[in-house]
C-alpha positions as CSV (number, residue, x, y, z in Angstrom):
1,X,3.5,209.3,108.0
2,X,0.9,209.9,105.7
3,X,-2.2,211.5,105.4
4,X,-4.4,208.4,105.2
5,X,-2.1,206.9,107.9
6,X,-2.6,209.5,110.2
7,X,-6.4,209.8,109.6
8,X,-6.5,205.7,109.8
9,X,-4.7,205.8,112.9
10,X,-6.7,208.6,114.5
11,X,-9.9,207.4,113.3
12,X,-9.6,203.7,112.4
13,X,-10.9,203.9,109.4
14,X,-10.1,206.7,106.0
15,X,-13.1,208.2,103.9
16,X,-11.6,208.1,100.0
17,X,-14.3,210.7,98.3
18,X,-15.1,210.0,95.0
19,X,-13.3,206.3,95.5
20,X,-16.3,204.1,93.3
21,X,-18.2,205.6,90.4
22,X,-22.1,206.1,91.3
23,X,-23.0,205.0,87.9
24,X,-21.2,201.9,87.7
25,X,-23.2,200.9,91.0
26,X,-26.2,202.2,89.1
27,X,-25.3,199.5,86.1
28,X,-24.5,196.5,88.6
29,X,-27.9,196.9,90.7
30,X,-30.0,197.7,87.1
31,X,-28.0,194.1,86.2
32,X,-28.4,192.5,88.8
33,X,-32.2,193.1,89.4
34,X,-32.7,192.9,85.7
35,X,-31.3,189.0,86.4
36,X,-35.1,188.7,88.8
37,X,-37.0,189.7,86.5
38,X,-37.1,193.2,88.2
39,X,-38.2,196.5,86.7
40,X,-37.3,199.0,89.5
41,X,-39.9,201.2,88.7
42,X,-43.1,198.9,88.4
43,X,-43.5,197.3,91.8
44,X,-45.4,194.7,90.1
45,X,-42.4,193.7,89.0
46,X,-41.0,192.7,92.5
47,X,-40.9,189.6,94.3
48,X,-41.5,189.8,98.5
49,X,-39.0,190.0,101.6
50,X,-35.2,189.3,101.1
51,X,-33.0,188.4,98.0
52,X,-29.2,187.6,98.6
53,X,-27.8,187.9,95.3
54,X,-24.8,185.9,95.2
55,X,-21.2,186.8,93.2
56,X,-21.5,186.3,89.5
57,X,-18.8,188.6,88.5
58,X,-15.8,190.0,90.3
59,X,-14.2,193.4,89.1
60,X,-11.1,194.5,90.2
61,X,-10.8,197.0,92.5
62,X,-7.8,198.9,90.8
63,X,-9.8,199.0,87.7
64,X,-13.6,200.1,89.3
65,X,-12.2,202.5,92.2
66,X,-8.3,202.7,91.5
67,X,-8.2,205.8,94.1
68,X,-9.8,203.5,96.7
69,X,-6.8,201.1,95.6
70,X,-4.3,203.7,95.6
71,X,-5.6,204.3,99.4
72,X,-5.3,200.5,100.7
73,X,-1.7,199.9,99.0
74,X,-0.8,203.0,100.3
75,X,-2.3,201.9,103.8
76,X,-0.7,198.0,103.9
77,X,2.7,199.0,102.5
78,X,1.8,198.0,98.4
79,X,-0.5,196.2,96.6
80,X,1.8,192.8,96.7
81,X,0.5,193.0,100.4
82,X,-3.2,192.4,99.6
83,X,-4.8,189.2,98.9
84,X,-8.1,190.6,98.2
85,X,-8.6,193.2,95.9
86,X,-11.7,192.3,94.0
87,X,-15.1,194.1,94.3
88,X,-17.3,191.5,94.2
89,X,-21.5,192.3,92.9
90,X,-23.1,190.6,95.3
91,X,-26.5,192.2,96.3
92,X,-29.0,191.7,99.1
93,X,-32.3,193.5,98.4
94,X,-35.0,194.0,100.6
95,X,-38.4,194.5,98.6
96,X,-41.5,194.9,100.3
97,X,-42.8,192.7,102.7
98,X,-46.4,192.7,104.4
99,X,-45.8,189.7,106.7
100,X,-42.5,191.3,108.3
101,X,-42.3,192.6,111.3
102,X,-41.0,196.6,111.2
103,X,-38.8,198.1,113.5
104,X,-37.1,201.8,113.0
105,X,-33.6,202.2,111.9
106,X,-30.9,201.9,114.3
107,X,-27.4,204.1,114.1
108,X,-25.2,201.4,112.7
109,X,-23.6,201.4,109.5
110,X,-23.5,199.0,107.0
111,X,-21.4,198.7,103.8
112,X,-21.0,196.1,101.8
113,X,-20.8,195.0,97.7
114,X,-20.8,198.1,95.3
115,X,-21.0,200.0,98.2
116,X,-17.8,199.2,100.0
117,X,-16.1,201.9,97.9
118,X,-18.4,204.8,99.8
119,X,-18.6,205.1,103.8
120,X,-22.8,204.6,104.2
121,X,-24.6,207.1,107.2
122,X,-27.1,205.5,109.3
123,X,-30.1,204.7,106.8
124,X,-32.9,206.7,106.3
125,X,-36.5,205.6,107.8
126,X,-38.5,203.5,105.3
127,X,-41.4,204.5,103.7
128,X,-44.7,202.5,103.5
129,X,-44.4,200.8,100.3
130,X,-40.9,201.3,99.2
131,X,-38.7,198.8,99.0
132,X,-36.2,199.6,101.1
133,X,-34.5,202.0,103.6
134,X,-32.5,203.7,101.5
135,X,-29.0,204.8,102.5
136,X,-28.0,207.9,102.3
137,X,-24.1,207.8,100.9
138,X,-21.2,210.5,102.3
139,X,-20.2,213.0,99.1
């Protein structure tokens, strides 16, 4: 058995450091925010409450995190064995706002998006007047 199969096995899940390039999720969220109108550093700039970005472009997984790849083929017995290896750059952004109701972080996780190639720790406790918890990624 391998490594990640014992670790999956133990754990139910694997943690694939360095599996996704930071600044390639960098570039899609600057692209993608860039598509609103968005300048991340002028608040002016941003609209209020919730934006689901939907899919515009798809990038294949063993191309934008081929170890994260090498890890799942490994994992389902070859990449003939998976039907759904894209990484997709769908976004959903919370910007500020002043009508929401605020309740503190909870311990979940979340991953999704660009960020599926990182495990994400419980997020961080927003700010007044940021945009958004932010999440603090595993190294």
């Amino acid at each position: 058995m391998t490594v990640w199969a014992t670790e999956f096995l133990q754990r139910g899940m694997v943690t694939v450091r360095d599996a996704l390039d930071p600044a390639f999720c960098e570039e899609v969220v600057a692209r993608r925010l860039a598509e609103l109108g968005v300048d991340d550093d002028d608040p002016m700039t941003w609209p209020s409450g919730r934006r689901n970005l939907p899919a515009t472009t798809v990038h294949p997984l063993a191309e934008v995190a081929p170890r994260a790849a090498e890890v799942l083929h490994e994992l389902v017995g070859g990449a003939d064995r998976v039907s759904f290896s894209d990484l997709p750059d769908n976004l959903i952004v919370n910007f500020p706002d002043p009508d929401a109701r605020w309740w503190p972080p909870t311990e979940r996780w979340a991953a999704g998006g660009v960020a599926q190639g990182r495990r994400l720790l419980p997020p961080l406790p927003r700010q007044p007047g940021t945009r958004h918890a932010r999440h603090r990624l595993l190294a």
